[in-house]
Structures are given as C-alpha cells and as structure tokens.
N, C-alpha and C positions, 0 to 999 in steps of 0.2 A: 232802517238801513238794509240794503240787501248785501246776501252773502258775500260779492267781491268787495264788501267796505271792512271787510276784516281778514286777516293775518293769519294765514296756514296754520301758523304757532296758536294765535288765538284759539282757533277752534280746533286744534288736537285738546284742548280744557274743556267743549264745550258736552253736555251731556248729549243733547240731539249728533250733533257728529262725530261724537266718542263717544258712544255708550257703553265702550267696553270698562273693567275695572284699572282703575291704576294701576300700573307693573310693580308696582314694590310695596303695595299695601297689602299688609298681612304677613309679610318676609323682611320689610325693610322698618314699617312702622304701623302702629295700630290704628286706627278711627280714635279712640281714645286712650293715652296715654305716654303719647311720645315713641321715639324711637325707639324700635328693637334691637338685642344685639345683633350683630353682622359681620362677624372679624372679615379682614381683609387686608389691599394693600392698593397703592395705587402712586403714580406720581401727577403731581400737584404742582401750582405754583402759588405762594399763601399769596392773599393781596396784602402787603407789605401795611405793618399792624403804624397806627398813628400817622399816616399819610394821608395826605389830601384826598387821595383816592379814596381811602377806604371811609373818609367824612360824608363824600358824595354820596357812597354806596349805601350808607346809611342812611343818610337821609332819600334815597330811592325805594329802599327797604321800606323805610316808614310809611312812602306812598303805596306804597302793597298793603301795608297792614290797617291802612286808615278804609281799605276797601271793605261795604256793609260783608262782602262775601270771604273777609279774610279769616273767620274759621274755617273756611272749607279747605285752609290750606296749612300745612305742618312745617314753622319756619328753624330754618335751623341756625345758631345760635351765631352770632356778629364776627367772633374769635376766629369761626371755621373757614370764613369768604375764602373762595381758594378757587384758579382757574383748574379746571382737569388737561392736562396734558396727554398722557395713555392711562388707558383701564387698567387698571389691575386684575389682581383676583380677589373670590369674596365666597364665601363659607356656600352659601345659597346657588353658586353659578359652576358648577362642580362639574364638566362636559368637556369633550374637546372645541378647539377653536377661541375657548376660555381658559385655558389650562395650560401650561409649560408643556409641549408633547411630548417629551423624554420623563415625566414625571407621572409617577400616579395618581389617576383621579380622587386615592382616598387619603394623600399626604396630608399631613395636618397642617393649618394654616402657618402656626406658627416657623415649623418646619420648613414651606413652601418659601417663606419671606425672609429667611435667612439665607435660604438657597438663591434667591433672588438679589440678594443684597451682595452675595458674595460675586455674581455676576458682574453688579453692576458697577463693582470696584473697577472693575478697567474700563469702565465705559468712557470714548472721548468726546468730550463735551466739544458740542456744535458754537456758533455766534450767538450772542444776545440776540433777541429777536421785542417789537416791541407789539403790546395788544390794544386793540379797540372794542371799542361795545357798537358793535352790527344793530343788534333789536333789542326790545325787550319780549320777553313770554312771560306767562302768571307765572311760571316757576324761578323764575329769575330775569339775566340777561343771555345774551348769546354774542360771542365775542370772534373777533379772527386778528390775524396780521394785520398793522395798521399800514402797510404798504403791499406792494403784490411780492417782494425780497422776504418779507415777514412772511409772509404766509409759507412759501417753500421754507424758508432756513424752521416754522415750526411743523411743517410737516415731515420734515428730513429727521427732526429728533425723534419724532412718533415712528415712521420707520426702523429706525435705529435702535428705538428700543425694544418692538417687534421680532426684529433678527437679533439679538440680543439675548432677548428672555423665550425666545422660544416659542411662541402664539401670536396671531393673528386674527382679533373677533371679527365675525361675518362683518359688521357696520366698521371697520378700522379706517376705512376712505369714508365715510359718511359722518361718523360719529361726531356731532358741533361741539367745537369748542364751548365751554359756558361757564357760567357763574351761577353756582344755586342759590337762589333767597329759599325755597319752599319745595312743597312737596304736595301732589294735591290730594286731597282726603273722598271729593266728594266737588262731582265737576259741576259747571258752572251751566244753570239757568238760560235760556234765549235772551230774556229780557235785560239779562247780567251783560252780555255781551259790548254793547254800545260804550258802557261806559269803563271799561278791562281796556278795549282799544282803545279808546281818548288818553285813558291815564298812563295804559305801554309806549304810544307814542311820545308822550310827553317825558317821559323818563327817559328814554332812547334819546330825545335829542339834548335835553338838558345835560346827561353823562358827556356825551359826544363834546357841548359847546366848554363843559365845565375840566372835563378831563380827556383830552384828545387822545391822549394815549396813558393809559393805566400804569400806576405805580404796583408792579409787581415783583416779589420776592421769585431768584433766583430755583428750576423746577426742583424738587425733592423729593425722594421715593419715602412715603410715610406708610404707616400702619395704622389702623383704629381699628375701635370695636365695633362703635356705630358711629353714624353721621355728627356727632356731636363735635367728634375732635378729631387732627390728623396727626401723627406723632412723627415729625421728621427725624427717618435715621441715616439717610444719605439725602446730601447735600449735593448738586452740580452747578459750584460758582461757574460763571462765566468766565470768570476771573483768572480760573485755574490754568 
C-alpha cells in the first residue's frame, strides 16, 4: 500500500513516521505496569454507563485488542470511556498557558481543583450539544458535533470555560475532541500498518451506522489520580 492509503492519525503510531517517544510515557504510564499516578482535573463528558453506546464502544474496544499488535498499547479500563471537553490541569504540566494565570505554578493540585470548582459554581451552562464518531486512531476514536450547530454550541462551552478558569493551552483551537481506548507503549511496525487501517476504518463506520450520535452523559468537572478513573464533583445538567 503506498503512504496516501493510510490516515494522518494512523501514522502519528507509526514507528518510521513517529520515531519520537510517546508524550506521556514515563510521566503518564510505564512500558510495564500500568498507569502512573498523575493527579489532576479536567472536564469530561462519561459515555453514559449501560447504554447502547457504551455496548458498541466495547465491542469497538474489543476490535483493538483482538489486534496481534495490542500489547504495544495500554488500555484503559471500560468504566473510564469519557469524551474530553477542556483540559484540565495535571500534576506533570505545571507551566503557563497550562495553569490558571493568577495562580501559582507550585499550588497544590488539590488546592488548584477546589479553587476551580468554586469557579465554576457560576458557570452558565450552554444548549445540549449532540456527538459523533469522525475516525477511528490506534488510541481510540475522534469525535466532533454531529451537525455544524453542534460543533459551535461545543466550542462555545470550551471557550467558556477558558475565560472562566483562567488558561488557554497553546492547542485550545486544535485540540480533537476524542474518546480514549489506549495509550501507545511502543509504536507500530510498517508491515502492521495495512491492517490498523482496514480494521480503523471498519470500526469508524460500524460506530457511525450503529450509533449516529452517541449516548453521552451531561460534561462534569472530575478529578483523578491517574487514567483509571474520573471522579465527578460538578455536574453541568443541561437541564439546569
């Protein structure tokens, strides 16, 4: 297959056109033993637990792990499925641009997420917005508004919560929405390539025909330690 039969996404995995190391290996998780801690915070929207969606998801999940190459990648746990709405902050990203700018870079996290939360007591929640699955990449899916209304009304809340909490990461207009299945340990082979696209594509359209628009749990500013789990302590019903 030549290089235009495969997917940007694909080959940011791949070792020949990645050869650099993973971004969060070594800070986020180990080569062997799972996740590291990482306190932090961040607002999420869970994929709403016992929904059809989150069946699909799994069983998408499962076509990643049935891959000969799916050691090479660190999945994280069924529970955690969750879109990212805004970054947070996180114990390891301690810089401006990352950082509330009226705060100290050396507050403590805990500290930081409370000061956060008390912020975000008055925040006025924007329209429901609804999401689709765009692609699939090894590390999961990549998702957006399932109309072009969707797309602004969730860009406006990213925004929003930007001017809000005080920070703006350099990628704030870039940054894709997504859905993690993994994490990669140790990129992928040439010869691996061919069949990573057969099986992204195939999962990209089965989501699509099976779940047009994802059953998503309203966004929530959560806290964890590490990747494992997100711990909702504000909630922004639509509803409200």
């Amino acid at each position: 297959m030549s290089l235009a039969s495969f997917s940007p996404e694909l080959l940011t995995y791949s070792k020949t056109h990645n050869p650099a190391p993973p971004q969060h290996l070594g800070t986020r998780y180990r080569k062997v033993g799972g996740f590291l801690p990482e306190p932090g915070n961040t607002i999420i929207c869970h994929v709403t637990k016992e929904s059809e969606t989150q069946e699909v998801l799994i069983q998408a999940r499962e076509k990643f792990l049935s891959m000969p190459e799916a050691p090479q990648f660190l999945f994280t746990p069924i529970t955690s499925l969750h879109m990212t709405l805004f970054q947070g902050i996180i114990e390891y990203r301690r810089k401006p641009g990352f950082w509330p700018a009226d705060l100290a870079l050396d507050t403590p996290i805990e500290d930081i997420t409370e000061i956060m939360a008390e912020r975000l007591e008055g925040f006025s929640v924007f329209e429901p917005f609804n999401v689709a699955v765009t692609k699939a990449r090894p590390a999961g899916l990549l998702v957006e508004g399932a109309t072009v209304h969707d797309r602004k009304v969730m860009r406006d809340w990213r925004n929003a919560f930007a001017e809000l909490l005080g920070y703006r990461h350099p990628d704030h207009e870039e940054y894709p929405f997504h859905i993690t299945f993994s994490y990669v340990i140790d990129r992928l082979e040439d010869e691996a390539l061919p069949r990573w696209q057969a099986m992204l594509d195939e999962v990209a359209a089965d989501i699509r025909e099976q779940m047009p628009v994802l059953e998503l749990d309203p966004p929530a500013f959560c806290y964890f330690e590490d990747m494992n789990h997100f711990s909702e302590l504000l909630i922004f019903d639509f509803e409200a």
